[in-house]
N, C-alpha and C positions, 0 to 999 in steps of 0.2 A: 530220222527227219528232224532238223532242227527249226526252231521257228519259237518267236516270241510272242507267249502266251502273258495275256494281262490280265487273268482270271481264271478260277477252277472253279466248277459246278460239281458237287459232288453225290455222287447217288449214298444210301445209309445202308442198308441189309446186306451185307455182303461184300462192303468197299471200304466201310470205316467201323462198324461191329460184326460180332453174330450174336444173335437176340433168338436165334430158334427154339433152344432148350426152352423158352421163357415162354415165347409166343405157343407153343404147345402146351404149357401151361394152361395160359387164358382160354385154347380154346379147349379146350377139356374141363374147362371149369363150367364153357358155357354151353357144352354138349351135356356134361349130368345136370344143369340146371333147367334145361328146357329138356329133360329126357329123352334123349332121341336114343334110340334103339341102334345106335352105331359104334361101333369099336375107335378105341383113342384115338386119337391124330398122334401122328410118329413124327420125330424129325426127318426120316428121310421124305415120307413127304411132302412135308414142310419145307423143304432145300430144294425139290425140283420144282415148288411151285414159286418161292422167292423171285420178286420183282414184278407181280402182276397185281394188278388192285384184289381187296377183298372180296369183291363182288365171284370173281374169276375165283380165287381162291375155293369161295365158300361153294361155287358149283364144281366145281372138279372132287371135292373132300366130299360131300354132301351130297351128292346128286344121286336120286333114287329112294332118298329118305324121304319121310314125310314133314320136312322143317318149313317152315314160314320164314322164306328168308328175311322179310324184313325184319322182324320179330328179332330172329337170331342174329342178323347184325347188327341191330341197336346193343343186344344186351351185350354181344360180343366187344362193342367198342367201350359202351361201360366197363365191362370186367377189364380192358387193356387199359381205361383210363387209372383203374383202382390200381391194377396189378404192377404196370410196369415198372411205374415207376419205383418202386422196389426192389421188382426182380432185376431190373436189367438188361443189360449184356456184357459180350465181353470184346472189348476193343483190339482192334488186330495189333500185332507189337507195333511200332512205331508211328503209332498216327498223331501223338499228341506233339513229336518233336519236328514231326515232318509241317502239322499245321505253322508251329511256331517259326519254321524256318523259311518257309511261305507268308506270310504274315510278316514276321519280320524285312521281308523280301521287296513288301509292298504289293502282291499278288492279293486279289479280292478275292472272297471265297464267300461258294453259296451252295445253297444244300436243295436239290431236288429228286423227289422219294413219289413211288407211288403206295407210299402206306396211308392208315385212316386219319383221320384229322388231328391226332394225338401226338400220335406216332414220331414226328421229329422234334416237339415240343421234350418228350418224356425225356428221347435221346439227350438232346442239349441240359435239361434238368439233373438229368441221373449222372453225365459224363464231364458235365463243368465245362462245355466247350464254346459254350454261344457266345465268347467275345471274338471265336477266329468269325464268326460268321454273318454278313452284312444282311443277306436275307433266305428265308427258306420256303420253299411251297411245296404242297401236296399231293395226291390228285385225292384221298379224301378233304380237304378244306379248300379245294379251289372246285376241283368236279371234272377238271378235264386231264387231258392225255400230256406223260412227261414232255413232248416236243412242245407242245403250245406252251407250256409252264418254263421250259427254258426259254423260249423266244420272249416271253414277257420278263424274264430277268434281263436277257440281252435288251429289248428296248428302253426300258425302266432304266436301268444303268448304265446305257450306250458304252457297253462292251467292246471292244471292237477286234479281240482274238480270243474268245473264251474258250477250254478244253472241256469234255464231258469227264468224270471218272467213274466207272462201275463196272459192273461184275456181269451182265447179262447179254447175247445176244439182241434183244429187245430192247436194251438202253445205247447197244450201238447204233441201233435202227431209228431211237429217239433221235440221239445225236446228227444224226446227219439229214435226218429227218428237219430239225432245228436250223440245219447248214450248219454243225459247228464238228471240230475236231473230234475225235474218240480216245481215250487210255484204256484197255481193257483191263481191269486188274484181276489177275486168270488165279488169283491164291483165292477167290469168292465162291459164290455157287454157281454159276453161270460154265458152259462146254460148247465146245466149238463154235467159239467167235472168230468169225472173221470180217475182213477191212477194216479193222482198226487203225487208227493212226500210229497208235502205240500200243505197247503190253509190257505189264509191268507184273514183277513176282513176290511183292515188298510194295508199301506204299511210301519206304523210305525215297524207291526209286524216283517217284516222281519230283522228288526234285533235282533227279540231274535235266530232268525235259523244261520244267518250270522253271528252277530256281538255282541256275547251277553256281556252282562257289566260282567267285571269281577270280 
């Protein structure tokens, strides 16, 4: 499908890093600190739950324990605010030249995550990338659902062909949800997505849909 896209929204966990090793980390830091009587959090997971708010997270990992979850998610986003930014992650090959060739391109780029309020702050801190990105929202630092969060960057910036890119089943559902295009990019954590507009196996790919050489 060809068609000219004037902007890319880009989901984080799974589409531009993987941060899981790390985010297991934090939460294990914040399971022996509030003592809960429960066994590590694993990566795997950590991978089938990627893409869904914390809240969700912490009841699927958690559920049947005796945690206080608010308790436990204050401390948990402390210990992500202390931690991440250290730990990391690790960028999939090609995102840094693919941003630049978009960017360069004149394509506007924007980052919409449903991690905690920190969460794409740290990203842009720790990976050096916040000059490709004009703006980024939440659903921990805004409070609501990825659709509504893209449709306020599409009104905000009067968009008028934006594509989604991410890795989940759930963020194609955002996307179109939003009314806007999909890229699946199926090298994430995300399984059997379908109607996507696109799929991609490489994020270098996306700029033959975006930004192709002319």
């Amino acid at each position: 499908m060809t068609k000219n896209y004037d902007s890319v929204i880009f989901d984080m966990d799974g589409t531009l890093w993987d941060a899981v090793d790390s985010y297991c980390r934090v939460w294990n830091a914040t399971i022996a600190e509030t003592k809960l009587d429960v066994p590590e959090v694993t990566r795997r997971q950590l991978c089938e739950l990627m893409g869904t708010p914390l809240e969700s997270i912490l009841h699927n990992l958690l559920d049947g324990s005796d945690v206080d979850p608010d308790n436990f998610l204050r401390r948990l986003l402390d210990n992500e605010c202390r931690m991440m930014p250290e730990l990391g992650g690790r960028l999939y090959e090609g995102v840094r030249p693919t941003l630049q060739r978009l960017h360069d391109s004149g394509t506007r780029m924007f980052m919409v995550s449903n991690c905690g309020p920190d969460g794409l702050t740290n990203f842009l801190a720790y990976t050096g990338l916040s000059d490709f990105f004009t703006e980024t929202l939440s659903f921990g630092a805004t409070g609501v659902e990825k659709d509504v969060n893209i449709r306020r960057l599409v009104a905000c910036y009067n968009l008028k062909a934006p594509l989604y890119v991410g890795d989940t089943a759930g963020d194609c559902r955002s996307s179109h949800a939003a009314g806007i295009d999909f890229a699946w990019a199926r090298y994430g954590f995300g399984h059997h997505v379908s109607g996507a507009e696109h799929t991609i196996d490489s994020i270098t790919q996306l700029c033959d849909i975006v930004a192709p050489l002319k």
